[in-house]
VOBA-1610 file (N, C-alpha, C; in pm, whole numbers, padded with zeros to 5 digits, always signed):
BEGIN
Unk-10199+01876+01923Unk-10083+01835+02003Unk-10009+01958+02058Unk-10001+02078+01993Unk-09898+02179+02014Unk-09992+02275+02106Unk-10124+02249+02101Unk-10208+02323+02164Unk-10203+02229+02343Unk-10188+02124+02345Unk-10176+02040+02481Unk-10041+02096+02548Unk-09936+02126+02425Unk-09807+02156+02433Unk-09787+02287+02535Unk-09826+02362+02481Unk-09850+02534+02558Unk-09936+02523+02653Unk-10053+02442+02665Unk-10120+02432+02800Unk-10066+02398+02920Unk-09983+02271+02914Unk-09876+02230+02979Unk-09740+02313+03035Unk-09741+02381+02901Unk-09637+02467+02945Unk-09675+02598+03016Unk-09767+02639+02961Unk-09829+02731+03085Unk-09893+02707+03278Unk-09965+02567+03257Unk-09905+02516+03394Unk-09771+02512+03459Unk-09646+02453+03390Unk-09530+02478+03461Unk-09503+02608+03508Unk-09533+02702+03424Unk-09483+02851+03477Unk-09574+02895+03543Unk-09702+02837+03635Unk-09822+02856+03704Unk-09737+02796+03811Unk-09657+02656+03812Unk-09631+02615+03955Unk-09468+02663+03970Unk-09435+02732+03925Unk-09294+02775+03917Unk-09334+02928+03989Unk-09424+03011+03952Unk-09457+03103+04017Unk-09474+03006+04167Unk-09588+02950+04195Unk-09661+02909+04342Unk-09529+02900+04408Unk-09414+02800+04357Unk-09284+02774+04404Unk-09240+02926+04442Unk-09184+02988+04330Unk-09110+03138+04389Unk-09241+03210+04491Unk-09342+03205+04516Unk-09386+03270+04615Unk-09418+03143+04777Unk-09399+03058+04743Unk-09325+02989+04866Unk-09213+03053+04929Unk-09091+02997+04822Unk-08939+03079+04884Unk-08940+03224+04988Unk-09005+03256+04841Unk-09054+03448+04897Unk-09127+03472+05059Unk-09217+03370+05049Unk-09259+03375+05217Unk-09214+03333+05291Unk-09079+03197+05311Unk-09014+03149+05389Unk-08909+03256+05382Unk-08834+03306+05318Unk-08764+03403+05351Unk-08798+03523+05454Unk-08937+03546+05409Unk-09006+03688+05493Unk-09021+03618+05570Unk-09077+03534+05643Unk-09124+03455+05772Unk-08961+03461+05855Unk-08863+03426+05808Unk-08728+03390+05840Unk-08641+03544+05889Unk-08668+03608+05842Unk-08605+03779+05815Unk-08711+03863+05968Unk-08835+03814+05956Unk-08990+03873+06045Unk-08922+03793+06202Unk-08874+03648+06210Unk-08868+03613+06340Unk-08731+03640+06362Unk-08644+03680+06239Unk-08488+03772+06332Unk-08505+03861+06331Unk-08588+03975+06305Unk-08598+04148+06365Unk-08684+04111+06460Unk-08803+04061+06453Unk-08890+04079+06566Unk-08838+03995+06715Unk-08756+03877+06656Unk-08711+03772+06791Unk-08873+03721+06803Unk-08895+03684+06685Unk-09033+03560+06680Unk-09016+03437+06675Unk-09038+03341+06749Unk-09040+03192+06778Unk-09156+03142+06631Unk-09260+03205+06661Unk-09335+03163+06595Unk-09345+03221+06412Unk-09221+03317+06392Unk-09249+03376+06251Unk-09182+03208+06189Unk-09048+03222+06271Unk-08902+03111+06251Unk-08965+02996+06258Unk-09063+02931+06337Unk-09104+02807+06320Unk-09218+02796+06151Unk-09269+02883+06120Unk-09338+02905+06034Unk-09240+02890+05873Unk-09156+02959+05890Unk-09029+02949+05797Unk-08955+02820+05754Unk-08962+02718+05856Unk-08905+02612+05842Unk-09055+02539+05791Unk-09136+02528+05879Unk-09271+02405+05789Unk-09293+02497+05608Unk-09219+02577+05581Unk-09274+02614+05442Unk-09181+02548+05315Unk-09064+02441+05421Unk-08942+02379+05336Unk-09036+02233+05263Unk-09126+02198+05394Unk-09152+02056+05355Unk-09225+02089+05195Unk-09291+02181+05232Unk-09391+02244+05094Unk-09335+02287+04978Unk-09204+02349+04983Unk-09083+02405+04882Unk-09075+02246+04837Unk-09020+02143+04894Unk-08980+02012+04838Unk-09061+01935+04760Unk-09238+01980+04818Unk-09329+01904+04736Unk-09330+01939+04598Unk-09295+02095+04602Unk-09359+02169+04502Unk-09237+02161+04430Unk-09113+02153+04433Unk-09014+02043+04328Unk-09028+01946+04307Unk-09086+01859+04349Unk-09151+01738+04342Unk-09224+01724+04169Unk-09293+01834+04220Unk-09407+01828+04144Unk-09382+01888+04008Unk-09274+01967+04006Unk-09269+02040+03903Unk-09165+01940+03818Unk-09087+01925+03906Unk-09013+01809+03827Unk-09082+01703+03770Unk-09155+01635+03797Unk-09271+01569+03754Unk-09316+01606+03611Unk-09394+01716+03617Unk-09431+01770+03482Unk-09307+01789+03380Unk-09200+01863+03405Unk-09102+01874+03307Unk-09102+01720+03262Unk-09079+01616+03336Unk-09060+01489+03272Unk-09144+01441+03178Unk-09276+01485+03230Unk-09378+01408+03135Unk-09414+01541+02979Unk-09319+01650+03005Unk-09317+01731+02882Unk-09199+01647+02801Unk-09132+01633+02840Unk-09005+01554+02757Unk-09059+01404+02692Unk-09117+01332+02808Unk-09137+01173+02759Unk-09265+01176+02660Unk-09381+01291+02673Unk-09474+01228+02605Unk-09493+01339+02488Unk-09438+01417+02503Unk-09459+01541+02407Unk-09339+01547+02311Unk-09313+01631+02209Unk-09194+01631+02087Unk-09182+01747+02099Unk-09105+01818+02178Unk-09054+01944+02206Unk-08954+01955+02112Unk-08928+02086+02056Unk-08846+02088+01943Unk-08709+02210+02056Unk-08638+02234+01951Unk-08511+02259+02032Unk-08533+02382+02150Unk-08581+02456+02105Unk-08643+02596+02205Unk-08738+02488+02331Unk-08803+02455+02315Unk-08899+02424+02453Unk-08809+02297+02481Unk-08705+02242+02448Unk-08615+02204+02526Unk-08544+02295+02598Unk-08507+02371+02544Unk-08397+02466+02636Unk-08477+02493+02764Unk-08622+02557+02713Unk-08713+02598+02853Unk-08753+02474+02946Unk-08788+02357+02953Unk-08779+02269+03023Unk-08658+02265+03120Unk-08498+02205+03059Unk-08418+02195+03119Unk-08381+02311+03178Unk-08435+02405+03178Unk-08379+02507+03229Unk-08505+02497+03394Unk-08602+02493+03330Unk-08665+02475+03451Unk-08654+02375+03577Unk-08573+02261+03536Unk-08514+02165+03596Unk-08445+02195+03665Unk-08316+02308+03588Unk-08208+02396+03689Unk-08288+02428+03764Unk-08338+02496+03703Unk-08423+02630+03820Unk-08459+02607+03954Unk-08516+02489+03943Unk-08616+02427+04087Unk-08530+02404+04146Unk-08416+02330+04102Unk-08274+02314+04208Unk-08247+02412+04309Unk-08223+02530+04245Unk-08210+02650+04311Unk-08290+02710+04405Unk-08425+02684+04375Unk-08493+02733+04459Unk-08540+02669+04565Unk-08528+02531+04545Unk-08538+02401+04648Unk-08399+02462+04797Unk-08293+02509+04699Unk-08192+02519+04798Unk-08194+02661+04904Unk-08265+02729+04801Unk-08284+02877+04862Unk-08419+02849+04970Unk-08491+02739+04974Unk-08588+02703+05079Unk-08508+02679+05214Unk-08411+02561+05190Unk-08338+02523+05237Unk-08260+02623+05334Unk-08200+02718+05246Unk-08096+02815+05316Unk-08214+02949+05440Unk-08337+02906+05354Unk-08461+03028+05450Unk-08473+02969+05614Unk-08452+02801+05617Unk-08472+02715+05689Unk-08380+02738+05801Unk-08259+02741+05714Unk-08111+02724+05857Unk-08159+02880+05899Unk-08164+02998+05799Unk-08171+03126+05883Unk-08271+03083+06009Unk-08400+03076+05990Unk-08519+03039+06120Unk-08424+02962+06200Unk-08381+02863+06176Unk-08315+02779+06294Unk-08203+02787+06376Unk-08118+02911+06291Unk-08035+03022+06374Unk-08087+03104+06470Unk-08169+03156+06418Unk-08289+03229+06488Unk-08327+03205+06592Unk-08391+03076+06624Unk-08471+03012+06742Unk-08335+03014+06850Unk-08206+02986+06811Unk-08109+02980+06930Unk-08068+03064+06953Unk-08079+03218+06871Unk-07997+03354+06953Unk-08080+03375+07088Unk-07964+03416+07177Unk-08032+03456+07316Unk-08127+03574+07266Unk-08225+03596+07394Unk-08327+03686+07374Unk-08225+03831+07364Unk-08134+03847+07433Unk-08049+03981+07448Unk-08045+04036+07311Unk-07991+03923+07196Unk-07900+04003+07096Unk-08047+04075+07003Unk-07988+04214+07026Unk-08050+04355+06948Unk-08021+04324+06749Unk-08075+04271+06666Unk-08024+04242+06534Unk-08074+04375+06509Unk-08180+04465+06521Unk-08196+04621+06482Unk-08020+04685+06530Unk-07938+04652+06587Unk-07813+04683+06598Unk-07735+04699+06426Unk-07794+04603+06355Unk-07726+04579+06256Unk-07822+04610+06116Unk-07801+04767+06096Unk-07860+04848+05982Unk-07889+04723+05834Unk-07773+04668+05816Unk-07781+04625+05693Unk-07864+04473+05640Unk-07885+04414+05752Unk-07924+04261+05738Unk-08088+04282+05662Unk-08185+04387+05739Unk-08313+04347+05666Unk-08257+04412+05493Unk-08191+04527+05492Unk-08174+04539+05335Unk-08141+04428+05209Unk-08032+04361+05298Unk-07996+04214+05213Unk-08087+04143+05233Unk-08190+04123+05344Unk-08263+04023+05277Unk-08376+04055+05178Unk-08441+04222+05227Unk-08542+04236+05106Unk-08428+04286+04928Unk-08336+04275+04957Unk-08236+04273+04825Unk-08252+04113+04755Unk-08247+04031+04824Unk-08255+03880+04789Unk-08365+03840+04746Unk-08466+03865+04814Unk-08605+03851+04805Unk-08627+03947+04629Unk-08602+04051+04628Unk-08610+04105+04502Unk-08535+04039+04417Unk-08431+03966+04419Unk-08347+03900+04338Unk-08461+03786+04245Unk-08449+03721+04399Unk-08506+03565+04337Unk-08659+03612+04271Unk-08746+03715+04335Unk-08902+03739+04210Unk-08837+03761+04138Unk-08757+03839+04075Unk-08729+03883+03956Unk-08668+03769+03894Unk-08621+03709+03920Unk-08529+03573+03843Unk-08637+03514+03792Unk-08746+03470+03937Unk-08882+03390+03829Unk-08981+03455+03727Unk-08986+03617+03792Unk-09051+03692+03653Unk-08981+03647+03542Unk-08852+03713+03518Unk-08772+03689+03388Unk-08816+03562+03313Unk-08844+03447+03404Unk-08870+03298+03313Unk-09018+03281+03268Unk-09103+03346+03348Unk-09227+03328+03302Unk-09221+03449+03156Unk-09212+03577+03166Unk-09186+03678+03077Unk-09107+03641+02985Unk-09027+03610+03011Unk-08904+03566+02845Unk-08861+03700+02865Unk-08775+03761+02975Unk-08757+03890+02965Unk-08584+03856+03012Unk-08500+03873+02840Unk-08392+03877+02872Unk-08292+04005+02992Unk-08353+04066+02957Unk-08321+04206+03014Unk-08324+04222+03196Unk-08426+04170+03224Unk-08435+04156+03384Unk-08364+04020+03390Unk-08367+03941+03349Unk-08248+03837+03382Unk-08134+03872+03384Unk-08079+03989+03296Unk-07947+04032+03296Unk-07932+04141+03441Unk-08065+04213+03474Unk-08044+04313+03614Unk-08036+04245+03699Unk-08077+04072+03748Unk-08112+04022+03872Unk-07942+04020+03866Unk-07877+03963+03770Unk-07750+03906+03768Unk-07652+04033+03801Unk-07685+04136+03767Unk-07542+04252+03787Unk-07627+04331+03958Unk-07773+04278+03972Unk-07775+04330+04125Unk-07701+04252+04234Unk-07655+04113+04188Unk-07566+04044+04292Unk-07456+04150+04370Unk-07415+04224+04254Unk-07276+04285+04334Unk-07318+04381+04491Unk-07483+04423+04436Unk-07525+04481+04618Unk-07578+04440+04697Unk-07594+04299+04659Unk-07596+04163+04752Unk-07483+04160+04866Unk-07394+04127+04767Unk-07228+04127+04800Unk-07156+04244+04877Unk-07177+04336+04868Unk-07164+04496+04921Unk-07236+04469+05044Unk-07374+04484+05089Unk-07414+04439+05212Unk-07393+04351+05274Unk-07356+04255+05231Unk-07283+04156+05315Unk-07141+04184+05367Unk-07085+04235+05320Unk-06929+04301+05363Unk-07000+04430+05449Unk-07105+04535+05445Unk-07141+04601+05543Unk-07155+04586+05684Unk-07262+04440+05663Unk-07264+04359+05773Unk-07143+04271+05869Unk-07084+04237+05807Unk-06948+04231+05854Unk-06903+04280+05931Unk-06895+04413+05896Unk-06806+04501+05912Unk-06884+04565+06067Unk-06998+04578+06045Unk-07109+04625+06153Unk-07042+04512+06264Unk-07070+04358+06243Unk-07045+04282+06359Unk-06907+04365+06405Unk-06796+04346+06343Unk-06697+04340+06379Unk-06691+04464+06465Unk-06699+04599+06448Unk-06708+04670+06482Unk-06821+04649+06630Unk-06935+04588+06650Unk-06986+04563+06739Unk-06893+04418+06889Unk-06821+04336+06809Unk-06747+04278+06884Unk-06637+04330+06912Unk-06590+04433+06865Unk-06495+04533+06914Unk-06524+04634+07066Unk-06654+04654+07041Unk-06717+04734+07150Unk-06743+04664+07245Unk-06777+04509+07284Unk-06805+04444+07337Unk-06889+04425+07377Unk-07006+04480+07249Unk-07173+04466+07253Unk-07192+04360+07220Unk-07140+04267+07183Unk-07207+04117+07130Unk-07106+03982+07194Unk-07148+03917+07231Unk-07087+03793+07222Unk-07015+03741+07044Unk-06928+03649+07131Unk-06847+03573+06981Unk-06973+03472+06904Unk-06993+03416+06999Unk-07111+03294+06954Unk-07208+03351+06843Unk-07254+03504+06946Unk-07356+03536+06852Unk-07371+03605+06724Unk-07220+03614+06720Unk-07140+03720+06615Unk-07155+03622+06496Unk-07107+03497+06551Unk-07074+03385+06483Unk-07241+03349+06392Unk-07328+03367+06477Unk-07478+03317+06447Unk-07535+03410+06321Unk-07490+03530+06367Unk-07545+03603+06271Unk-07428+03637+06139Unk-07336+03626+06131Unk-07241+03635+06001Unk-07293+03541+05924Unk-07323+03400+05966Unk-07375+03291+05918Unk-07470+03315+05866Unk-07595+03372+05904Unk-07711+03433+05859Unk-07728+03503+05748Unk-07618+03608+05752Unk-07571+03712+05654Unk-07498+03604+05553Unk-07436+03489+05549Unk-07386+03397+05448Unk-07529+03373+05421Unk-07611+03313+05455Unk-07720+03274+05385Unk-07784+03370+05321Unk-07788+03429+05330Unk-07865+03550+05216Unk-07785+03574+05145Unk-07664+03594+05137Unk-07548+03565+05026Unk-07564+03446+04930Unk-07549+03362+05012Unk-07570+03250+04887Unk-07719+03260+04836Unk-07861+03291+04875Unk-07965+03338+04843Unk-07947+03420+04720Unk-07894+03534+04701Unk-07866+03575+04585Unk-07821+03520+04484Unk-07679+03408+04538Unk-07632+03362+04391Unk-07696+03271+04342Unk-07813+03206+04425Unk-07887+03066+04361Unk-07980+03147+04259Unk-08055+03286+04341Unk-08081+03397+04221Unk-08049+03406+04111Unk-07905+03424+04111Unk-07834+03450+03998Unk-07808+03339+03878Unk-07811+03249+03951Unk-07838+03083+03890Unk-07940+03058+03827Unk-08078+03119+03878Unk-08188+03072+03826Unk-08168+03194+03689Unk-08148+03312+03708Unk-08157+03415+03615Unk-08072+03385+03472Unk-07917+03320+03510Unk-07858+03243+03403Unk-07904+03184+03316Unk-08008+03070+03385Unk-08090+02956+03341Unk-08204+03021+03246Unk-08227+03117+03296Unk-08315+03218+03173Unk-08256+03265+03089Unk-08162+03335+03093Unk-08082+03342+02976Unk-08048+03212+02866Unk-07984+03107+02935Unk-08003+02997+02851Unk-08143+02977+02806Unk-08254+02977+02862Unk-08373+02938+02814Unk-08430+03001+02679Unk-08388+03124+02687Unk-08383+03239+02566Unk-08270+03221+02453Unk-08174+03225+02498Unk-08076+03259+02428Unk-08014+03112+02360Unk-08008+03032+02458Unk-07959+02901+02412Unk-07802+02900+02426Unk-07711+03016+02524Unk-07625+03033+02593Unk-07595+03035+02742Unk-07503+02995+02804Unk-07508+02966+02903Unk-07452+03003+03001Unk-07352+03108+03037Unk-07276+03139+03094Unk-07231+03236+03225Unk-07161+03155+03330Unk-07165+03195+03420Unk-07078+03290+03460Unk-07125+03409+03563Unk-07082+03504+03522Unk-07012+03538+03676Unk-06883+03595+03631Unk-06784+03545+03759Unk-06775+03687+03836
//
């Protein structure tokens, strides 16, 4: 029975990886058609949501049938429900890869985003966030769950860079408002990208620790 137990459970952290390297490519697909001004990276970014949803689907699925048919004792409870969180998060961080592409497709051809030093850093900052959040859960590695969580703050730092870049660019009267508007938004989404990061990395900590706490 305990041997079906770990088999099972080693599938979940088989489709929990496939999941975080979904995200991981809708993000890059999403980040590839706003530097390059690709129609086709951004349309690519969005069909990788329907697939993010299956693959919660699915994983949710299995956690259930670890709970209903198996006798998980208090530890591989914690790791289940935690994986439950988890998919939440990353379902949403599909989600948030989605609106970036679909921001994307409507900036005029004009706006220069190589104007704005800081945006690919935050997103390959995010992108490092969220692998590392799902390493930490497959590894049992309290320790990188605790770095994904204190790298938020240069999440947060580039995003106030970026800011600051627009503003300074709508000052000069290199950008339109609209498009100022398009891309701050953008720069919110990779913001919140990190903290769903930081969410999933929590959730490892609880999974380990059997504590829970969010860290302000």
């Amino acid at each position: 029975m305990r041997n079906q137990f770990d088999y099972e459970l080693a599938l979940l952290n088989t489709e929990l990886i496939e999941m975080g390297a979904l995200i991981e490519n809708a993000i890059g697909r999403a980040v590839d058609a706003l530097i390059k001004r690709d129609d086709g990276f951004a349309k690519a970014a969005i069909e990788f949501d329907s697939e993010v949803n299956q693959k919660e689907r699915d994983i949710e699925t299995r956690c259930l049938k670890l709970l209903l048919q198996q006798q998980p004792v208090a530890k591989d409870l914690r790791l289940i429900s935690s994986a439950l969180k988890m998919i939440t998060d990353m379902e949403r961080i599909g989600d948030q890869a989605c609106d970036i592409a679909e921001i994307t497709l409507r900036l005029t051809a004009k706006v220069d985003v190589k104007k704005l030093n800081h945006i690919s850093a935050m997103a390959a900052a995010t992108i490092r966030m969220v692998r590392n959040a799902i390493d930490a859960f497959v590894a049992r590695d309290l320790l990188q769950a605790h770095e994904v969580i204190a790298y938020d703050d240069e999440v947060d730092r580039l995003f106030d860079d970026v800011r600051d870049e627009l503003i300074m660019l709508i000052k000069n009267s290199q950008m339109g408002g609209e498009q100022v508007v398009d891309l701050l938004m953008i720069a919110k989404y990779f913001e919140r990208i990190g903290d769903h990061a930081v969410n999933i990395a929590e959730w490892v900590v609880f999974s380990i620790t059997g504590e829970h706490k969010t860290i302000e």
